[in-house]
C-alpha positions as CSV (number, residue, x, y, z in Angstrom):
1,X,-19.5,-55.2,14.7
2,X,-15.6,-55.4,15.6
3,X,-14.3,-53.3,18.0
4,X,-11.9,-51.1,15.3
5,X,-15.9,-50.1,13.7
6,X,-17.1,-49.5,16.7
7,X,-14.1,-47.0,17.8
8,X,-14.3,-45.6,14.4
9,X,-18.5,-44.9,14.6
10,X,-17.9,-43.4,17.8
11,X,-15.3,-41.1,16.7
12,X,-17.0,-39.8,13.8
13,X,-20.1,-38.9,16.5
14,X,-18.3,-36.9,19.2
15,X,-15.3,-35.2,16.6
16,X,-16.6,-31.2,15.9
17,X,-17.2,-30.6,12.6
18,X,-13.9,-28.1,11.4
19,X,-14.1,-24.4,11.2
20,X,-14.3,-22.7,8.0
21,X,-11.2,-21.6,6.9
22,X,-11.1,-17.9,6.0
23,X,-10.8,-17.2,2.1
24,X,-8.4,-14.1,2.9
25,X,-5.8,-14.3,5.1
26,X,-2.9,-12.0,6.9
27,X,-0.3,-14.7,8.1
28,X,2.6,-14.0,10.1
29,X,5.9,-15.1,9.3
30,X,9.3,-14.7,10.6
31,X,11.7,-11.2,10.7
32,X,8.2,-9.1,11.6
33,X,6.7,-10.0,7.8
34,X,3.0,-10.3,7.1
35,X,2.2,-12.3,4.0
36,X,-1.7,-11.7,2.7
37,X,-3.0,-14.5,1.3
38,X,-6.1,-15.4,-0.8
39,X,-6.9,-19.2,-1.0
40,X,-3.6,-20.1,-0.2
41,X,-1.8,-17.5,-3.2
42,X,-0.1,-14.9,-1.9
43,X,-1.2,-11.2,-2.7
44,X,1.5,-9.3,-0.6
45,X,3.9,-9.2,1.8
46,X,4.2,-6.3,4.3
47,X,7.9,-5.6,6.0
48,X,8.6,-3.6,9.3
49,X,11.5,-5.8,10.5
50,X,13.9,-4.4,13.1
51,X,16.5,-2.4,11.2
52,X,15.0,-1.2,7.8
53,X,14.2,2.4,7.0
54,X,11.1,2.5,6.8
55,X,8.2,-0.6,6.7
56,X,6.9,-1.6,3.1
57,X,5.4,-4.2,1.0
58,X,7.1,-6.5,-1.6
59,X,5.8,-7.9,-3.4
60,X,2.8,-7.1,-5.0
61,X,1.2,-9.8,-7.2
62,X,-1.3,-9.7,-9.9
63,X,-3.5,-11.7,-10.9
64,X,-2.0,-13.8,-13.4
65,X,0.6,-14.1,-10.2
66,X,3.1,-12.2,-11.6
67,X,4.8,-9.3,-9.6
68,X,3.6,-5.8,-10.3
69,X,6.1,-3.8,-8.4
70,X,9.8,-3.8,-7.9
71,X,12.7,-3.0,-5.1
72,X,14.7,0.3,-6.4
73,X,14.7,1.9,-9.9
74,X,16.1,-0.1,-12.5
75,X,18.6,2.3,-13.9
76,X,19.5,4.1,-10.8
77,X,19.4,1.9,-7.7
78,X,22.0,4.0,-5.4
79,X,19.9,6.6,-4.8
80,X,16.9,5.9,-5.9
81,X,17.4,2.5,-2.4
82,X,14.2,3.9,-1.1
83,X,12.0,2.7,-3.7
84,X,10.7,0.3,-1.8
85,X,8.0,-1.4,-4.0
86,X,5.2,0.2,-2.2
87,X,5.8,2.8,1.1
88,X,4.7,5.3,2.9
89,X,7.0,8.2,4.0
90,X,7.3,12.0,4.1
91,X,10.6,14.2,3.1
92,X,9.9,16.8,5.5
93,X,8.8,16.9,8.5
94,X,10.0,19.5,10.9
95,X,12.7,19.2,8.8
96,X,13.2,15.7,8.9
97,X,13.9,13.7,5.8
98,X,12.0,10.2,6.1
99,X,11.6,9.9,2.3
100,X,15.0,9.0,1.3
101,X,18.0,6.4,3.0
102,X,21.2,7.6,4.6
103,X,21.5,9.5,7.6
104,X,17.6,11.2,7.6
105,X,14.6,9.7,10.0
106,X,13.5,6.4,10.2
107,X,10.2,4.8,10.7
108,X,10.1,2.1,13.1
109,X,7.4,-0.3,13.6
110,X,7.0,-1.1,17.3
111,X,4.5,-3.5,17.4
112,X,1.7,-5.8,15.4
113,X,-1.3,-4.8,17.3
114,X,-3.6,-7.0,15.2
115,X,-4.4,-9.5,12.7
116,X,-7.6,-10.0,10.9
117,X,-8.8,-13.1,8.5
118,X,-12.2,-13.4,6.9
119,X,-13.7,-14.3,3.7
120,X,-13.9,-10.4,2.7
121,X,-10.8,-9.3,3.8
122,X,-7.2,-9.6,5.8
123,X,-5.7,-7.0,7.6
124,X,-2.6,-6.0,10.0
125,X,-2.7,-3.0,11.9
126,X,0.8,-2.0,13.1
127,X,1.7,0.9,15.5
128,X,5.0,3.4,14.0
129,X,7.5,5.7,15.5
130,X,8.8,8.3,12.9
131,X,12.0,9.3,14.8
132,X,14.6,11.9,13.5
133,X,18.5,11.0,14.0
134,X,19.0,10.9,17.5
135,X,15.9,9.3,18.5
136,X,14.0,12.4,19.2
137,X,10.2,10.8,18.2
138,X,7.9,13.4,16.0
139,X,5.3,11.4,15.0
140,X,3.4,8.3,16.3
141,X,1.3,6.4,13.5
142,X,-1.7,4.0,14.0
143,X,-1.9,2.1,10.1
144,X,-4.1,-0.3,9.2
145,X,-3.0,-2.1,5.6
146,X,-5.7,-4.3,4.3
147,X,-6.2,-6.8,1.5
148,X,-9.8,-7.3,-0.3
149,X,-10.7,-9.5,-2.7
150,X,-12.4,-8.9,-6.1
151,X,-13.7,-10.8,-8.9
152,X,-11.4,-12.1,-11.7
153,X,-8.6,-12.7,-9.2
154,X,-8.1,-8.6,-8.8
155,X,-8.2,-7.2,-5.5
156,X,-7.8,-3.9,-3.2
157,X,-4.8,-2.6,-1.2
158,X,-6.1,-0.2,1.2
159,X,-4.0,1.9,3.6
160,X,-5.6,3.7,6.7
161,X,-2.8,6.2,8.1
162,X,-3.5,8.2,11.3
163,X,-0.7,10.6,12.8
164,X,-0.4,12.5,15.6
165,X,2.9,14.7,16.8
166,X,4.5,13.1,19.5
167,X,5.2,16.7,21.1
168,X,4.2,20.0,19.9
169,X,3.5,20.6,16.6
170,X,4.5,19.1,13.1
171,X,5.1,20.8,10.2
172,X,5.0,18.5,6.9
173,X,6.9,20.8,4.5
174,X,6.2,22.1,1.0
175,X,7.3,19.2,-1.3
176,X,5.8,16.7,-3.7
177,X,7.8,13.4,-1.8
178,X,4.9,12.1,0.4
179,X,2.2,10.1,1.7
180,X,2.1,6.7,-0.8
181,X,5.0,5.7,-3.1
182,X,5.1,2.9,-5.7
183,X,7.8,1.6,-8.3
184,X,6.1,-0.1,-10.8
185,X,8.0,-3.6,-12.4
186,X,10.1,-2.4,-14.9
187,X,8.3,-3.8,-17.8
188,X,5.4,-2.0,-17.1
189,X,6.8,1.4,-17.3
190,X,6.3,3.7,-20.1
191,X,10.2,4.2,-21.0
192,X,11.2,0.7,-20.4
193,X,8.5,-1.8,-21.4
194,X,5.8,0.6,-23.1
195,X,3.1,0.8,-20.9
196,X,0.7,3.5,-20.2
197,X,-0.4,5.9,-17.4
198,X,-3.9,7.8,-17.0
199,X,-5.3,9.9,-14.6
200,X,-9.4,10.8,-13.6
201,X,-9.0,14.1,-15.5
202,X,-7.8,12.2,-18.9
203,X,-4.6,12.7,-18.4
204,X,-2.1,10.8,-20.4
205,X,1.5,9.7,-19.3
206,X,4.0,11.7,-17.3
207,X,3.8,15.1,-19.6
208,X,0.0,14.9,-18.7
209,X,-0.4,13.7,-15.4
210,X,2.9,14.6,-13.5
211,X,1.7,17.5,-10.3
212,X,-2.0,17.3,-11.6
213,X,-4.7,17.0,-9.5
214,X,-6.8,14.3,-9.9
215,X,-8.8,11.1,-7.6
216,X,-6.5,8.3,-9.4
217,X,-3.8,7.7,-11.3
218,X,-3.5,4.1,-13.0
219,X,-0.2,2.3,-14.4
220,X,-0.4,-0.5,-16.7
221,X,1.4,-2.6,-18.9
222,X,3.0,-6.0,-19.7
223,X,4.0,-8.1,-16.7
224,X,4.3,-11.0,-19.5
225,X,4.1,-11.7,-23.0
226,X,0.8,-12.7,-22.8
227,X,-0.9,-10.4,-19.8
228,X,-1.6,-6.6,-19.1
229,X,-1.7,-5.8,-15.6
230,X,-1.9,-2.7,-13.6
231,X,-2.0,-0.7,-10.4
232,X,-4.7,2.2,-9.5
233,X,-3.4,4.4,-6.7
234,X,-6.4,6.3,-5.2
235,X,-7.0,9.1,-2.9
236,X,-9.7,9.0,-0.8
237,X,-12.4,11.6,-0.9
238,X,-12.4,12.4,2.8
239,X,-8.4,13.1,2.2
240,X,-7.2,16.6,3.0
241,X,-6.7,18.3,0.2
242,X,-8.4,16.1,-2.1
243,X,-8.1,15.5,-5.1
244,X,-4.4,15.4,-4.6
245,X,-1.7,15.9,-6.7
246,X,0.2,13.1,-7.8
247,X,4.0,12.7,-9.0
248,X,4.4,10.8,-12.0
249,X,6.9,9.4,-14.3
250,X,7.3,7.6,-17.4
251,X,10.1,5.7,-15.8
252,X,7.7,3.4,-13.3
253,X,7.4,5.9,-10.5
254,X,4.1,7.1,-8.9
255,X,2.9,9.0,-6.0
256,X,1.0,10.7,-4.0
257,X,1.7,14.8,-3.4
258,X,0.0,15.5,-0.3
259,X,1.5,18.8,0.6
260,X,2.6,19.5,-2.8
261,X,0.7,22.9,-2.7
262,X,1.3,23.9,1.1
263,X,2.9,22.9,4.3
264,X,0.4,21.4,6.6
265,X,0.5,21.5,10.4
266,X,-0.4,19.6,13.3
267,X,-0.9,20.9,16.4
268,X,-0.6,19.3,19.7
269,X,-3.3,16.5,19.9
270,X,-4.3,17.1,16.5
271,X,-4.4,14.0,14.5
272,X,-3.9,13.4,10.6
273,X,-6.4,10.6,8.9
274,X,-5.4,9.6,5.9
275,X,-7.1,6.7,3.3
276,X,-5.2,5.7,0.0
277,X,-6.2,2.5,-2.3
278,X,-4.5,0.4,-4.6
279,X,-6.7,-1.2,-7.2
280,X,-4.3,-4.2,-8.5
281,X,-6.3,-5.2,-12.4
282,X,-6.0,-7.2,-14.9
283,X,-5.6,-5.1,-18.3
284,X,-5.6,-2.0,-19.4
285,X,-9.0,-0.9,-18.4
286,X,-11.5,1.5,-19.7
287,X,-11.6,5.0,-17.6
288,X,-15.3,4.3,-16.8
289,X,-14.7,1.0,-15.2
290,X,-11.5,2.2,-12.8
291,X,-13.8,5.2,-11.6
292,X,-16.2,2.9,-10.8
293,X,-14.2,1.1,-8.6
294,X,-12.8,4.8,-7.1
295,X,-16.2,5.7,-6.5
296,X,-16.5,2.5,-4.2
297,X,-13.4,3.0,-2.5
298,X,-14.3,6.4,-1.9
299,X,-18.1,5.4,-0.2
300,X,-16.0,3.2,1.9
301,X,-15.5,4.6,5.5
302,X,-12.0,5.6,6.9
303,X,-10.7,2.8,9.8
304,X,-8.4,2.9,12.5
């Protein structure tokens, strides 16, 4: 045997066979973005980068890989900016608008406090400041934003939110602008592309389901001319004031109302969990199967 065979045997013995690869993967990339990844396609990207108004994710994709939400409303974009795809923001708190851009409150991520791959999930857990003008802090936030995998190339978006006042109390104010907000592509909204919305309760489209109660709200419609996708934005059973009410429009807005109702407070120490879900689907599904899929959402356990 030549030496070259012999080197070659030799390295084949002692050389550790490779780790598996996880399926599902939260990958960090540059300007404080975290792209989730399943087998190498991405699903979303999260953005808290120094400087924005608040952190959000862009896209989301779908499973024929076409994107299901969009940056701003398509027929008012000035001030409507704050449509970020998919966010999380509130328009009062003590007084404190960090729903909308301009000169109101600003959520600021201050660090990436961990990553997680595995075959069943990615995840990023990030650690907020929502800060008024000024700097004065009101709120710190732990959130945990995770990507699972389903069959059929759908998957789940799920948000864990937990706040706590920074000093004293805080008061989120009586308005239907807060926790969850998504802006649908354009060509799946009802007015612009003909697509449909449905709630738990059988509601249909914004007359139906705008400032109802209900455990889900889904928005589908053509992201091509050959596929139906959708999103399902869930509230979690263990959610205060569950089922919530949820803001709706045929235009390709929807969102969750937490304090629609009532003005919730938060005393000192007192902490605010908070679980929401995003079922991203291929067609226009029958009720049954997307309460299915809120049912196990809603088994699953809050996590911070």
């Amino acid at each position: 045997m030549n030496p070259l065979s012999t080197l070659m045997i030799l390295l084949q013995t002692v050389a550790p066979a490779p780790t598996p690869v996880p399926r599902v993967q939260a990958v960090p990339l540059a300007h404080r973005e975290i792209s989730f990844r399943l087998d190498g396609r991405e699903l979303a990207r999260y953005h808290s980068e120094p400087g924005i108004e608040r952190p959000f994710l862009f896209p989301i994709i779908g499973p024929s890989g076409q994107m299901l939400t969009r940056m701003g409303h398509p027929h008012d974009p000035v001030t409507h900016s704050h449509h970020d795809s998919v966010w999380v923001a509130h328009s009062d708190v003590n007084g404190v608008d960090f729903w909308t851009d301009g000169d109101t409150g600003r959520i600021v991520t201050l660090r990436i406090r961990e990553l997680g791959d595995s075959d069943a999930a990615a995840w990023a857990v990030a650690e907020n400041e929502w800060s008024a003008q000024g700097g004065k802090v009101l709120l710190r936030e732990r959130r945990r934003i995770a990507a699972e995998p389903l069959s059929g190339g759908e998957w789940m978006l799920v948000a864990d939110i937990e706040l706590e006042p920074a000093a004293g109390e805080a008061v989120f104010g009586k308005t239907p602008f807060g926790m969850v907000g998504v802006r649908m592509a354009k060509s799946i909204g009802v007015s612009d592309g003909g697509g449909v919305i449905r709630n738990s309760e059988g509601g249909v489209n914004e007359k139906e389901v705008l400032w109802k109660r209900a455990r889900w709200v889904d928005y589908s419609g053509a992201v091509s001319n050959s596929a139906i996708e959708g999103i399902t934005l869930m509230d979690h059973s263990a959610n205060p004031n569950h089922p919530t009410y949820f803001h709706v429009r045929n235009d390709g807005w929807m969102g969750t109302s937490l304090t629609y109702d009532a003005p919730r407070r938060l005393g000192p120490g007192e902490k605010l969990k908070l679980r929401y879900g995003l079922y991203v689907h291929s067609g226009r599904l029958a009720v049954e199967a997307i309460e299915r899929r809120w049912e196990a959402f809603s088994a699953s356990g809050l996590k911070q």
